[in-house]
Backbone of each chain as ProteinMPNN parsed JSONL, in Angstrom:
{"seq_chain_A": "XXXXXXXXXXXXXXXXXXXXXXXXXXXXXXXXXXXXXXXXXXXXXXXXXXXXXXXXXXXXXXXXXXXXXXXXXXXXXXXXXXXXXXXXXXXXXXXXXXXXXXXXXXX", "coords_chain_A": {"N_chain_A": [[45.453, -29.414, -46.746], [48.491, -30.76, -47.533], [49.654, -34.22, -46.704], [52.029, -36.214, -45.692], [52.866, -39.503, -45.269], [55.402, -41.767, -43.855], [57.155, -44.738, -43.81], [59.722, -45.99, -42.0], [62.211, -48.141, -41.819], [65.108, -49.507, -40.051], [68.698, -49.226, -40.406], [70.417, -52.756, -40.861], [72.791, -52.517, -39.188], [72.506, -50.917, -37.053], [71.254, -50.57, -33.953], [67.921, -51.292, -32.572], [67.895, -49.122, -30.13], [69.618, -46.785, -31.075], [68.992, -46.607, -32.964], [66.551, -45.119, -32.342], [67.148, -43.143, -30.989], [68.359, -41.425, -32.775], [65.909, -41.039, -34.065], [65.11, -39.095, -31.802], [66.526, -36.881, -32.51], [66.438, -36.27, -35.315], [63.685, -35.221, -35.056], [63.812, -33.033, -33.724], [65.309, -32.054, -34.984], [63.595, -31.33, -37.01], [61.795, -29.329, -36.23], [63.243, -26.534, -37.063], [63.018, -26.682, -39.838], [61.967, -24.867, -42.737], [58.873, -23.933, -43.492], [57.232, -26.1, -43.347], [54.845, -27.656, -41.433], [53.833, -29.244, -39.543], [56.034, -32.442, -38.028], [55.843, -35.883, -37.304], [56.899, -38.422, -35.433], [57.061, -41.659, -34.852], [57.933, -44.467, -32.662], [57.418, -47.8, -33.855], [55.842, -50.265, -31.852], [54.269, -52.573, -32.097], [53.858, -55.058, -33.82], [50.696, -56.734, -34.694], [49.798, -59.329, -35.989], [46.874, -61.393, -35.69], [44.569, -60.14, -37.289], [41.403, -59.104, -37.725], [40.292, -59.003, -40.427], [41.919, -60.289, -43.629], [45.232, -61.003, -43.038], [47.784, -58.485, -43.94], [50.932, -59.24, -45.045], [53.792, -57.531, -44.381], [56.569, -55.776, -43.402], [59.019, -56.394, -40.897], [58.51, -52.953, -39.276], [60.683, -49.973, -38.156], [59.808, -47.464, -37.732], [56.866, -45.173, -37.637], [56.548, -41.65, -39.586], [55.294, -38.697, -40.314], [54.435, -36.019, -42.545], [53.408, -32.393, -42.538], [52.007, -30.116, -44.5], [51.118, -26.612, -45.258], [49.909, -26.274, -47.896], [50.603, -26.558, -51.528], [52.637, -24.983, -52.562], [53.836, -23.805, -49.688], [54.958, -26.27, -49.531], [56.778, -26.069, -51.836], [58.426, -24.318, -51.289], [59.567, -25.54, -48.771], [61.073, -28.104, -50.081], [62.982, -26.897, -51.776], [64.656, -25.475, -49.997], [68.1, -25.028, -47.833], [68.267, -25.948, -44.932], [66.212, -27.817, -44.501], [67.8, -29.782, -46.679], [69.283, -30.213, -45.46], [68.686, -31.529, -43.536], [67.847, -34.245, -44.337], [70.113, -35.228, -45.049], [70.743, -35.916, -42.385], [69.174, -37.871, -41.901], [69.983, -39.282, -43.974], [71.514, -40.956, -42.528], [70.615, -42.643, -40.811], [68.019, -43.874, -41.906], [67.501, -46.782, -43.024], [65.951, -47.906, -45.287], [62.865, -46.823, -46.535], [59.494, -45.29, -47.075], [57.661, -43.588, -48.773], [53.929, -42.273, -48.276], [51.67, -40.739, -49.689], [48.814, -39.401, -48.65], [45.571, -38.401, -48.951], [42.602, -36.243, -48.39], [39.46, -38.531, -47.137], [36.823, -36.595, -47.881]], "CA_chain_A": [[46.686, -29.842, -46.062], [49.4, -31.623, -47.512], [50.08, -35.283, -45.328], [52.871, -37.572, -46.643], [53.001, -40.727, -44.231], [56.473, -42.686, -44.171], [57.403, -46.04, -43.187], [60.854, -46.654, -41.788], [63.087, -49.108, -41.178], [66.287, -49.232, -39.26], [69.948, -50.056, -40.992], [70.882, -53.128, -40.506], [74.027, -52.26, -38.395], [71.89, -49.959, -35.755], [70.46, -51.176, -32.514], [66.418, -50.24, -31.768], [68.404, -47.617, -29.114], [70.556, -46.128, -31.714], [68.027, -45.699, -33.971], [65.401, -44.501, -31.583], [67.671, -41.972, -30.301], [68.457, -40.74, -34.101], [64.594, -40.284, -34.459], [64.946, -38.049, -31.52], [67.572, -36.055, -33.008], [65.683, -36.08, -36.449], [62.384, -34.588, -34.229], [64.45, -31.604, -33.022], [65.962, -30.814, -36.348], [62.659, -30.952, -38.207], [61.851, -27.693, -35.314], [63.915, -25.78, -37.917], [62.633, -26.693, -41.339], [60.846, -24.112, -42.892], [57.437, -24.328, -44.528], [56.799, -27.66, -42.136], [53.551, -27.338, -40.94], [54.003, -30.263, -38.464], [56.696, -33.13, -38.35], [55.838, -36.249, -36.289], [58.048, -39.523, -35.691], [56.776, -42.772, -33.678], [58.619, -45.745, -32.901], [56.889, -49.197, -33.754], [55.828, -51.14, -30.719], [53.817, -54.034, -32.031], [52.873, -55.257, -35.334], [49.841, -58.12, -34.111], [49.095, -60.167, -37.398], [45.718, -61.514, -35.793], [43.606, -59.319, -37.808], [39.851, -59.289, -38.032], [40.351, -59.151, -42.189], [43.155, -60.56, -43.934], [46.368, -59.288, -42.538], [48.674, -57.556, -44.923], [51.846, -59.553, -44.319], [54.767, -56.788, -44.403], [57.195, -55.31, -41.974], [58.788, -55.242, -39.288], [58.986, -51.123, -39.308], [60.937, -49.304, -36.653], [59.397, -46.121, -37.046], [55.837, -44.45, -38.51], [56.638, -40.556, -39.76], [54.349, -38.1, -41.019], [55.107, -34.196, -42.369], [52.026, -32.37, -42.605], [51.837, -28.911, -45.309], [49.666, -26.452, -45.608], [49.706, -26.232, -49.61], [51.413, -27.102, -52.813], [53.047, -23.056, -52.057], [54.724, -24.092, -49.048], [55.599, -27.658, -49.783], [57.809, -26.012, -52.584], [59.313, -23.864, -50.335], [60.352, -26.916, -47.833], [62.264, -28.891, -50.972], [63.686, -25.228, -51.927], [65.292, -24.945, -48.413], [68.959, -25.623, -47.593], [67.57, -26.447, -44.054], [65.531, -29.108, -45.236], [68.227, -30.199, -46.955], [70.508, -31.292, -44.102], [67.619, -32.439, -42.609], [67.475, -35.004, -45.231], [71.361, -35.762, -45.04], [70.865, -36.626, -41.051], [67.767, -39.131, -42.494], [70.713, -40.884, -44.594], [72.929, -41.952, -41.299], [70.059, -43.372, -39.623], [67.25, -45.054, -42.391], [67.876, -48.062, -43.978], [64.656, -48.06, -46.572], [61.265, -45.721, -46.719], [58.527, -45.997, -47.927], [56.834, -42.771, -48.256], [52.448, -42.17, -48.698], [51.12, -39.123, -49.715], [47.655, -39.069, -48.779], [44.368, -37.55, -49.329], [41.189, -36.814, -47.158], [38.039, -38.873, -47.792], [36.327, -35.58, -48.642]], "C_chain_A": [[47.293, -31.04, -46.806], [49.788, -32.698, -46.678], [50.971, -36.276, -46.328], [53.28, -38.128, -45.047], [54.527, -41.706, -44.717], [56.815, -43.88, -43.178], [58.797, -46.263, -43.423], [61.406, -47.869, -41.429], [64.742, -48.882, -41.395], [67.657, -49.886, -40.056], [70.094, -51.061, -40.531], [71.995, -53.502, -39.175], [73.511, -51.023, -37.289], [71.227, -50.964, -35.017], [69.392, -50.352, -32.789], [66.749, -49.15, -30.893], [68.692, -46.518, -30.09], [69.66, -45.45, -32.619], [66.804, -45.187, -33.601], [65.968, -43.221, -31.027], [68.03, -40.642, -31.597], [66.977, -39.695, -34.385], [64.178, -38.982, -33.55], [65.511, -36.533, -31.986], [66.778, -35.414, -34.297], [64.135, -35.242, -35.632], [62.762, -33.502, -34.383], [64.668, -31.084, -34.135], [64.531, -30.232, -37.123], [61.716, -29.348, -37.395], [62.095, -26.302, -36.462], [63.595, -25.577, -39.459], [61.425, -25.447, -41.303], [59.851, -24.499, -43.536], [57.225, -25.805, -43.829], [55.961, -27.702, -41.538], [53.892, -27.877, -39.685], [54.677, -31.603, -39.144], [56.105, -33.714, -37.138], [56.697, -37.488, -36.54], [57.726, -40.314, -34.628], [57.665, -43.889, -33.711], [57.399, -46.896, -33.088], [57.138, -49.939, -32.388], [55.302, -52.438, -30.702], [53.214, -54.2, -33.378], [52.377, -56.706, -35.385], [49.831, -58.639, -35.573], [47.851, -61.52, -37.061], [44.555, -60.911, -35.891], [42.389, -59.62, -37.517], [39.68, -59.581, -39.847], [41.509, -59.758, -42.321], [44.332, -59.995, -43.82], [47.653, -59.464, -43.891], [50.0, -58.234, -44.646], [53.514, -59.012, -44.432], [55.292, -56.519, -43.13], [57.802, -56.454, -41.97], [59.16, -53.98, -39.747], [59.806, -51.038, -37.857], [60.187, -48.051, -36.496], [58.595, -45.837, -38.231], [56.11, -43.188, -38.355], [55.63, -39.98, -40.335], [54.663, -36.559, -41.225], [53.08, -33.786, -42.796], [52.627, -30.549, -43.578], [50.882, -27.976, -45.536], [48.733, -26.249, -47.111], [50.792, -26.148, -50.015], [52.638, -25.662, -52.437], [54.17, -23.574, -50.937], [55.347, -25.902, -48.72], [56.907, -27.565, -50.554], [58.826, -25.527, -51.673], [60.447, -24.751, -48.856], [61.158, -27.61, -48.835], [63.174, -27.737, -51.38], [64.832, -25.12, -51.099], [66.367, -25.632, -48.082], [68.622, -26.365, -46.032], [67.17, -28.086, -43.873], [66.514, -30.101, -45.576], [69.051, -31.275, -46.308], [69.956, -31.677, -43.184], [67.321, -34.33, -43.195], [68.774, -35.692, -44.984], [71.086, -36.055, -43.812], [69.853, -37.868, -41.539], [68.559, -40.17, -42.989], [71.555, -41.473, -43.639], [71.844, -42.311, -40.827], [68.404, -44.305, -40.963], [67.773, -45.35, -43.392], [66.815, -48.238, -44.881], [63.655, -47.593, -45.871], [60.63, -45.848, -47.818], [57.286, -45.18, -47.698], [55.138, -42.901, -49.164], [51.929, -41.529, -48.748], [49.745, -39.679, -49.968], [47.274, -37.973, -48.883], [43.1, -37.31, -48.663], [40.017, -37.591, -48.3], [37.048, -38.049, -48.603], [36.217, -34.804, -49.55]], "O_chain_A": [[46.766, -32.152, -46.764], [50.382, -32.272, -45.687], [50.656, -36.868, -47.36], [53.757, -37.54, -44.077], [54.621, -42.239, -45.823], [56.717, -43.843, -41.951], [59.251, -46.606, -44.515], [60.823, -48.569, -40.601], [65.397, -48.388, -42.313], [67.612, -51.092, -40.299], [69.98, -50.884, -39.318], [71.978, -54.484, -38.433], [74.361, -50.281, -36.797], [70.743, -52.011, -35.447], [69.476, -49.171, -33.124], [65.955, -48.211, -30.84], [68.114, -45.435, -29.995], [69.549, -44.269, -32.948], [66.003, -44.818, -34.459], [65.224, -42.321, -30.638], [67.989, -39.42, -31.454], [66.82, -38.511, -34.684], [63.41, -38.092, -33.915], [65.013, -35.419, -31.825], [66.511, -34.213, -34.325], [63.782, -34.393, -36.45], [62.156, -32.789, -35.183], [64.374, -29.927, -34.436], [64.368, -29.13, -37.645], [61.134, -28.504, -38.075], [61.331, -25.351, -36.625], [63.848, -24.578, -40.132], [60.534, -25.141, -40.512], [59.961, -25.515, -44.223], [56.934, -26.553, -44.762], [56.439, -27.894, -40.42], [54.227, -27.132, -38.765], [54.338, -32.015, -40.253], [55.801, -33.04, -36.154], [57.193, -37.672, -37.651], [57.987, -39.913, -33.494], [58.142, -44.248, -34.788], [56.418, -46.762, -32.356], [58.239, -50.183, -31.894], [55.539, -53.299, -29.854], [52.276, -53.578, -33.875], [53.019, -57.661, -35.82], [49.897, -57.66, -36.317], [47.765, -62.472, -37.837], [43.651, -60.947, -35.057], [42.311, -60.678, -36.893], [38.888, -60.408, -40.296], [42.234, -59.869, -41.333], [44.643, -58.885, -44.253], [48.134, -60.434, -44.478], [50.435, -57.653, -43.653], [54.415, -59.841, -44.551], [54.798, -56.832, -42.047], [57.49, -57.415, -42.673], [60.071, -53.865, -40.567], [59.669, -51.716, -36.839], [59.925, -47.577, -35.391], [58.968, -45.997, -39.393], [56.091, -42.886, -37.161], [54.907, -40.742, -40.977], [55.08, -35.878, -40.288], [52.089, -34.442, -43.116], [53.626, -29.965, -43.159], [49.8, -28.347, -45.991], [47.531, -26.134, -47.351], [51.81, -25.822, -49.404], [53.634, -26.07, -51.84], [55.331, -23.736, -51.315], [56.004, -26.389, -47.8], [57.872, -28.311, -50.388], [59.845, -26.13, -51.337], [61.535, -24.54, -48.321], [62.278, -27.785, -48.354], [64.361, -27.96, -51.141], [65.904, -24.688, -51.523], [66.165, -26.835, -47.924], [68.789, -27.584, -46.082], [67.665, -29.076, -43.334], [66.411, -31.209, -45.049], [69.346, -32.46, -46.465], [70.438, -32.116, -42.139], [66.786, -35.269, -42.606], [68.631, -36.874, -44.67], [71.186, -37.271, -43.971], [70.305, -38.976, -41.25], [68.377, -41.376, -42.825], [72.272, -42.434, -43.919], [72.203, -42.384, -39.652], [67.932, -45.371, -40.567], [68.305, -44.744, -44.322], [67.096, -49.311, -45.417], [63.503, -47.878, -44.684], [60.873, -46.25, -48.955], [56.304, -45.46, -47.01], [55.012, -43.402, -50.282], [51.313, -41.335, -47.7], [49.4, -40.247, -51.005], [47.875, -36.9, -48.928], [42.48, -38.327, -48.352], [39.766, -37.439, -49.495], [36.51, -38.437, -49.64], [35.302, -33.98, -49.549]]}, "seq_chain_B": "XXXXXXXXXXXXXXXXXXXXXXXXXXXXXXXXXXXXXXXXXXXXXXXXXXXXXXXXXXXXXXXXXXXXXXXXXXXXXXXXXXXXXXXXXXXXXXXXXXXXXXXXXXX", "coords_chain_B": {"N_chain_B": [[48.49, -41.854, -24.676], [47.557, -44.412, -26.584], [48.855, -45.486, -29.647], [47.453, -46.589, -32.91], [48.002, -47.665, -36.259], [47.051, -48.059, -39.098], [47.375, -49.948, -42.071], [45.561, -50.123, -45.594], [44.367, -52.401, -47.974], [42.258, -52.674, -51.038], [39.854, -55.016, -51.742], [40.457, -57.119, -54.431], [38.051, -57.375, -55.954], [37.061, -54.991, -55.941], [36.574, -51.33, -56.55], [38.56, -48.348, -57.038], [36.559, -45.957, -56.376], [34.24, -46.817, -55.228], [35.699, -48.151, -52.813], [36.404, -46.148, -51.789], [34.307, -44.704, -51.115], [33.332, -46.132, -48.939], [34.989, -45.667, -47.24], [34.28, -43.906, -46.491], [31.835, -44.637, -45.077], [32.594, -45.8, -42.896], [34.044, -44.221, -41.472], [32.11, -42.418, -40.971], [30.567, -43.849, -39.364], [32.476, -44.496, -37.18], [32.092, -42.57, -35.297], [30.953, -43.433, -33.529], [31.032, -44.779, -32.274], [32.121, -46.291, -28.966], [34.594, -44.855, -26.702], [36.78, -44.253, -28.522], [39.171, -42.465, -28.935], [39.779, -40.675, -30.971], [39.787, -40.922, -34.562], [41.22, -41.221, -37.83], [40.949, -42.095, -41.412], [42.479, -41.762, -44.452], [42.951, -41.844, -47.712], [45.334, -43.002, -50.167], [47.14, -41.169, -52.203], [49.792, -40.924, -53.808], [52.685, -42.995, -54.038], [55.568, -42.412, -54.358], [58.365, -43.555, -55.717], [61.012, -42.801, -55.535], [63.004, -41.74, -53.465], [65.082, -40.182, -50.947], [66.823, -42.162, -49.584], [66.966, -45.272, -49.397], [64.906, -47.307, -51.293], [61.492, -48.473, -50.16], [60.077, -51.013, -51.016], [57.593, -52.032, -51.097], [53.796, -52.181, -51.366], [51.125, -51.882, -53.793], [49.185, -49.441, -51.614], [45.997, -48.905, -49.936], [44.902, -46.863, -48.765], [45.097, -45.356, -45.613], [44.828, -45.338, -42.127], [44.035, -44.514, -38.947], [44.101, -45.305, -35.382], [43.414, -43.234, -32.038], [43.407, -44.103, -28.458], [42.486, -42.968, -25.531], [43.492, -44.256, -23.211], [44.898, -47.462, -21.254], [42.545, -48.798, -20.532], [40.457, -47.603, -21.901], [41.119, -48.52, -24.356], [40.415, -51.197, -23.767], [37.649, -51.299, -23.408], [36.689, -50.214, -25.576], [37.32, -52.324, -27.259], [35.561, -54.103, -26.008], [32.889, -53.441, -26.672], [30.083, -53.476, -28.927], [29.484, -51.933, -30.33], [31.98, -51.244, -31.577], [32.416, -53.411, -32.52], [30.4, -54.246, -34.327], [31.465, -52.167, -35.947], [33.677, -53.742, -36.898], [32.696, -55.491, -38.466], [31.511, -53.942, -40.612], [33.877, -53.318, -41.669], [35.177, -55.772, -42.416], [33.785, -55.875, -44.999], [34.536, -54.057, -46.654], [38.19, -53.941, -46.389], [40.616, -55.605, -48.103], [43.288, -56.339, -47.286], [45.257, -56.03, -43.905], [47.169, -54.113, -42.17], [47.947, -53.824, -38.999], [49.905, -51.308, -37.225], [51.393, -51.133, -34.372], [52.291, -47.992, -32.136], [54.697, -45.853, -30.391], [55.6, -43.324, -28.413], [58.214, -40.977, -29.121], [59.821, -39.938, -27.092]], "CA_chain_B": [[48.066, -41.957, -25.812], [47.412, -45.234, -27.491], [47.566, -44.733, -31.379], [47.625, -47.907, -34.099], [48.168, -46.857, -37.771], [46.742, -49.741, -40.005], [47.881, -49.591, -43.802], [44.667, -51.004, -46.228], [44.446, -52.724, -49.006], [40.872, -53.264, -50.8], [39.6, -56.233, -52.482], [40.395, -56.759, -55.674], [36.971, -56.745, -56.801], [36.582, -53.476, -55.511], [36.983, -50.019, -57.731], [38.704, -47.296, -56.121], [35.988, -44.914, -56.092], [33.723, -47.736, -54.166], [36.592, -48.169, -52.001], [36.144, -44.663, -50.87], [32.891, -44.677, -49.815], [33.322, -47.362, -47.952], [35.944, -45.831, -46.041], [33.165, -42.41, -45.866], [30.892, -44.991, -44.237], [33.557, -46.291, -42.1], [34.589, -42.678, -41.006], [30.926, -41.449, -40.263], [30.194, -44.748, -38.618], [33.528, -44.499, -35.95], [31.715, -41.791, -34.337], [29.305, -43.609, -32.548], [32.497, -46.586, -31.307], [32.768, -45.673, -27.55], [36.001, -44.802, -25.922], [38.091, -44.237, -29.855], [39.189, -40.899, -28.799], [39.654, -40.115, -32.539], [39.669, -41.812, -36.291], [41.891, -40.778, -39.386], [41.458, -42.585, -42.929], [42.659, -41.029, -45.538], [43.262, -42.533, -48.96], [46.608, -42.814, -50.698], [47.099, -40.259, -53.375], [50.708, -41.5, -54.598], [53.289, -43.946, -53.657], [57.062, -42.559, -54.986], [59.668, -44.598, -55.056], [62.685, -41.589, -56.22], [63.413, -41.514, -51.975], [66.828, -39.764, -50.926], [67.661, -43.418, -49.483], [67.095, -47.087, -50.431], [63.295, -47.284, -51.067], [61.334, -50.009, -49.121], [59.807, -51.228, -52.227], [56.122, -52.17, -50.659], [52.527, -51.649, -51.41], [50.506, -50.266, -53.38], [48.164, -49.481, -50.151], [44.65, -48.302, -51.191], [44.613, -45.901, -47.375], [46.233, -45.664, -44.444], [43.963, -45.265, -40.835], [44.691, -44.319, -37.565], [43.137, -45.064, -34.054], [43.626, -42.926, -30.718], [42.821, -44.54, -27.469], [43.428, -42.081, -24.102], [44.73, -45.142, -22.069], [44.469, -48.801, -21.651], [41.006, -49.064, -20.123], [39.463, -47.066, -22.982], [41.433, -49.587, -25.0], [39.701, -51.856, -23.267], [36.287, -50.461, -23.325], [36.566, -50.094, -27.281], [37.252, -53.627, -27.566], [34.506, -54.527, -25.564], [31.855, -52.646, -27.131], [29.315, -54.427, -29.155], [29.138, -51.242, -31.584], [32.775, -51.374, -32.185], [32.253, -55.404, -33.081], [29.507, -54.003, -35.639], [32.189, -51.107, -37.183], [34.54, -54.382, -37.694], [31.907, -56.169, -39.371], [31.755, -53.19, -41.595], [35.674, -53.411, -41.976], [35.612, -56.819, -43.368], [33.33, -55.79, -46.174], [35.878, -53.404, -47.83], [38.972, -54.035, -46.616], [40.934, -56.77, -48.431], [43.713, -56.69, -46.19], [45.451, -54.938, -43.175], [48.345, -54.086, -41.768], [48.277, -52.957, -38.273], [51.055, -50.98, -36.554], [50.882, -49.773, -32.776], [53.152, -47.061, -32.365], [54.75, -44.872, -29.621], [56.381, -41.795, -28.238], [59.789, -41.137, -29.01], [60.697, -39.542, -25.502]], "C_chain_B": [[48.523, -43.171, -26.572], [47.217, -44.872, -29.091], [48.406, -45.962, -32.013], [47.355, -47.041, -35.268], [48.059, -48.406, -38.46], [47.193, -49.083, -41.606], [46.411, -50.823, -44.324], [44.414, -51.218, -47.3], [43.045, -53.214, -49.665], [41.002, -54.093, -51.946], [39.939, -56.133, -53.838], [39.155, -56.597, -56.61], [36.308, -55.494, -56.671], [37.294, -52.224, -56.384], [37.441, -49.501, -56.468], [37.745, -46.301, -55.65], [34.663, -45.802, -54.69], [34.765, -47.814, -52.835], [36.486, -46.916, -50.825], [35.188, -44.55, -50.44], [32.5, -45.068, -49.16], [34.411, -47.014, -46.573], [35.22, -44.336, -45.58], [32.486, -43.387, -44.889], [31.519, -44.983, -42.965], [33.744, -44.867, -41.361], [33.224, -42.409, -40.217], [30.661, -42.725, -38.936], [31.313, -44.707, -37.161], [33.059, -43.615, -35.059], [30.913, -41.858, -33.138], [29.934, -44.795, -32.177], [32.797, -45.587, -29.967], [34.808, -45.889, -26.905], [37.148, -44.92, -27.17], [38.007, -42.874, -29.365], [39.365, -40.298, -30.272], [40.13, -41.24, -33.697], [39.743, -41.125, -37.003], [41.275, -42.336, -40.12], [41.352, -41.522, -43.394], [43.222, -42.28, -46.689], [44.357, -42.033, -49.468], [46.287, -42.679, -51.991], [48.527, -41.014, -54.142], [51.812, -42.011, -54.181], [54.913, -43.564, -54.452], [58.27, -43.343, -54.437], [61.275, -43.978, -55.162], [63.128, -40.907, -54.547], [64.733, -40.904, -52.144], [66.91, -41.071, -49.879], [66.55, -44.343, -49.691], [65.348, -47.054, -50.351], [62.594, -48.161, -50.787], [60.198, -49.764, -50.616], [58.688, -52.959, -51.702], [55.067, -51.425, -51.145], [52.304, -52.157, -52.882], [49.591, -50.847, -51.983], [47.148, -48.648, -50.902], [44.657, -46.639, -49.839], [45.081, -46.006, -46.154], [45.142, -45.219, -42.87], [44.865, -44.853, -39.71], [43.686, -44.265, -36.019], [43.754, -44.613, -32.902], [42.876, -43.8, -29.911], [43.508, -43.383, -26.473], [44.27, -42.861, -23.439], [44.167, -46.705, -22.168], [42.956, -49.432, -21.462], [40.08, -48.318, -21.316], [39.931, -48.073, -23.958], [40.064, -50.886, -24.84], [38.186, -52.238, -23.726], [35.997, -50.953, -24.645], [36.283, -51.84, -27.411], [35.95, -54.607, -27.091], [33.266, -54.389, -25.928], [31.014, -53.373, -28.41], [28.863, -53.3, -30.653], [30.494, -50.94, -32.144], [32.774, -52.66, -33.377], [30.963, -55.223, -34.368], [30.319, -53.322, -37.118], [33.53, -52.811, -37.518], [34.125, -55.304, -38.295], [31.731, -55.536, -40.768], [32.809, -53.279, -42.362], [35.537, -54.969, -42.983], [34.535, -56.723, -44.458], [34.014, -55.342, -47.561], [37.072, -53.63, -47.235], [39.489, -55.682, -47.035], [42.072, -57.304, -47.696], [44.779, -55.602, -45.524], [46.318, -55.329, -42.541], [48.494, -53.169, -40.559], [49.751, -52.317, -37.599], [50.769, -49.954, -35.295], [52.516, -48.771, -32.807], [53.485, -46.655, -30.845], [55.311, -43.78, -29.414], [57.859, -41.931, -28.681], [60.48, -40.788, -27.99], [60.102, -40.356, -24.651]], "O_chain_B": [[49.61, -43.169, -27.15], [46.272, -44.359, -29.692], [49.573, -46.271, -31.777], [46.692, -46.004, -35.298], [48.72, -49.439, -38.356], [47.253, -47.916, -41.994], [46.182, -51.909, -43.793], [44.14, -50.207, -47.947], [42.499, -54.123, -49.039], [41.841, -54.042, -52.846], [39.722, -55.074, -54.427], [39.115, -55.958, -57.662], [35.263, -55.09, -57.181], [38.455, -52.276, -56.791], [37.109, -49.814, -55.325], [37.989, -45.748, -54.577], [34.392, -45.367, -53.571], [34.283, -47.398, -51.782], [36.492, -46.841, -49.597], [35.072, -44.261, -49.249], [31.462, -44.741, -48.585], [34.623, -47.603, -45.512], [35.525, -43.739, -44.548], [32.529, -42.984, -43.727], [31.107, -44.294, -42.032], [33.189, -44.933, -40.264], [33.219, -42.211, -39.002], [30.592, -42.427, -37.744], [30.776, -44.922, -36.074], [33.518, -43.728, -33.922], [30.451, -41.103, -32.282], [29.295, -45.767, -31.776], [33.437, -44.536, -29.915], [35.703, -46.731, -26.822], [38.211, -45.512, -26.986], [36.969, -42.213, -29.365], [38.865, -39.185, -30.437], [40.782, -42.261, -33.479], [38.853, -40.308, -37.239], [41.182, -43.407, -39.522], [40.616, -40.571, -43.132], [43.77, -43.349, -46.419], [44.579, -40.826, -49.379], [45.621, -43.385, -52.748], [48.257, -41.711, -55.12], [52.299, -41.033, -53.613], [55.409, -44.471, -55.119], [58.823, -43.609, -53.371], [62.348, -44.538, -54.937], [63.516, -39.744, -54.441], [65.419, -41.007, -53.161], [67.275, -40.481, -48.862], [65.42, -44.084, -50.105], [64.726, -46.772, -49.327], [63.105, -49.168, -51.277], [59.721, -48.723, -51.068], [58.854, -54.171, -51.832], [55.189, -50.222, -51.374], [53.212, -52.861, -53.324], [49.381, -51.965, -51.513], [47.241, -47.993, -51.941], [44.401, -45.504, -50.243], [45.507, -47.107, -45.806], [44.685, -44.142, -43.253], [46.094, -44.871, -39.631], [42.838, -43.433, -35.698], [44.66, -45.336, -32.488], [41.84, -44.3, -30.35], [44.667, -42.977, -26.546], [45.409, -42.56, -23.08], [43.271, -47.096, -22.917], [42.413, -50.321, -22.117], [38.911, -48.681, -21.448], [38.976, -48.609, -24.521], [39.158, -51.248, -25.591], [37.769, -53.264, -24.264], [35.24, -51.895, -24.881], [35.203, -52.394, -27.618], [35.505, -55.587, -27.69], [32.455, -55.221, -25.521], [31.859, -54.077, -28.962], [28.214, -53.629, -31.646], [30.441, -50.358, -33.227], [33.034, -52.735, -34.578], [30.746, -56.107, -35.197], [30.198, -53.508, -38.329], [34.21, -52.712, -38.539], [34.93, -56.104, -38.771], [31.759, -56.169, -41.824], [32.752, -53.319, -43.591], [35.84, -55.024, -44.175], [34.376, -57.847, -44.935], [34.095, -55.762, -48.716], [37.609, -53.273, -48.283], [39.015, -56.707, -46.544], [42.077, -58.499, -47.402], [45.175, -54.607, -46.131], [46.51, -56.505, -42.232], [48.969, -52.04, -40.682], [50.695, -53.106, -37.554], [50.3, -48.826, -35.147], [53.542, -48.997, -33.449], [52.679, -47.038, -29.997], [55.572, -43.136, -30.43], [58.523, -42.96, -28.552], [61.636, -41.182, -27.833], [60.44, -40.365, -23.467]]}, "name": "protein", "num_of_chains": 2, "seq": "XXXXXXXXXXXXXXXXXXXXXXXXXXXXXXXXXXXXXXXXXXXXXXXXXXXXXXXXXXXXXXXXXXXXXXXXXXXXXXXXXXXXXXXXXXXXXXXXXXXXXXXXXXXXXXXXXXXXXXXXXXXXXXXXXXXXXXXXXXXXXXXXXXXXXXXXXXXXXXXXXXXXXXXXXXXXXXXXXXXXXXXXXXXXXXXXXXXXXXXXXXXXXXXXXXXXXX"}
């Protein structure tokens, strides 16, 4: 399985509503993408910085994403896809910088 | 559903491939933390910055985590637990530093 993890944040010129209501919008569309295994989309609710280890000192995010694939095969097929595409154009009216992470399992 | 998504960064005297087995221990070891209804790491495979908008121009991150809780009392619980307080004794061996983020629903 394919997992790419993304870290949003919100334009400038959007309210936390505006752009929480986008991510619902962006939810629904990603319904439609093909080859999409699973699309998920959280809002940020608290980013503590009294760690147990040294904390990492980035952010604020508004929103953690994640697409999930089931192979290289249908990953192509999702960038391929006009779908996709204008899934991508609703992404540019609502984030202001990403900051995507294609992981890997431990195994 | 409680879920935190930590981003981790390991020491610099640490190799990547050490790194990883440290986050195998970490993994096998979460199984035996009462009341984590489940535990992701995965390790970050590659970090692009060629985004279709403005690229949040962070990291690198060595792995990215994730903790479920069912509700606040298992929250609770976890925190309380005396074999969690061992797995974050573990934690500050390899990680160098961390970046939690609590998250929530979008509806």
């Amino acid at each position: 399985m394919i997992r790419i993890v993304y870290l949003l944040v919100r334009p400038e010129s959007m309210t936390p509503s505006e752009f929480a209501e986008e991510c619902r919008v962006h939810y629904d569309m990603s319904r439609k993408v093909p080859a999409l295994y699973k699309y998920e989309v959280r809002l940020v609710d608290q980013e503590p910085s009294d760690t147990h280890v040294a904390y990492l000192d980035i952010g604020p995010f508004d929103a953690v994403a994640e697409c999930w694939f089931e192979n290289r095969d249908k990953y192509d097929e999702y960038l391929a896809s006009d779908i996709r595409k204008e899934w991508f154009e609703h992404g540019k009216t609502f984030i202001g910088q990403l900051k995507p992470i294609y992981t890997r399992e431990i195994h």
